[in-house]
N, C-alpha and C positions, 0 to 999 in steps of 0.2 A: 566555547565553540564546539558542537559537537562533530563529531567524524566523520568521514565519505563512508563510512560503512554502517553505521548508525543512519544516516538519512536514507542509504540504498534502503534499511530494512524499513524503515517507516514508510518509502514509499511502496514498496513492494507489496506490504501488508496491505495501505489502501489501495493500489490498484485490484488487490484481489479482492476487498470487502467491495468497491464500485462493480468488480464484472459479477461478483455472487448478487449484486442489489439490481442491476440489468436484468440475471435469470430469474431472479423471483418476481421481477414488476412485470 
């Protein structure tokens, strides 16, 4: 089971790859 701070980073990471794919579409 991976860690609360393991998932914060993965979701972090896509929420940033989602808002950089908003500013280039």
């Amino acid at each position: 089971m991976p860690r609360m701070t393991d998932c914060l980073s993965i979701y972090h990471f896509w929420w940033r790859y989602k808002a950089r794919s908003k500013l280039y579409s």
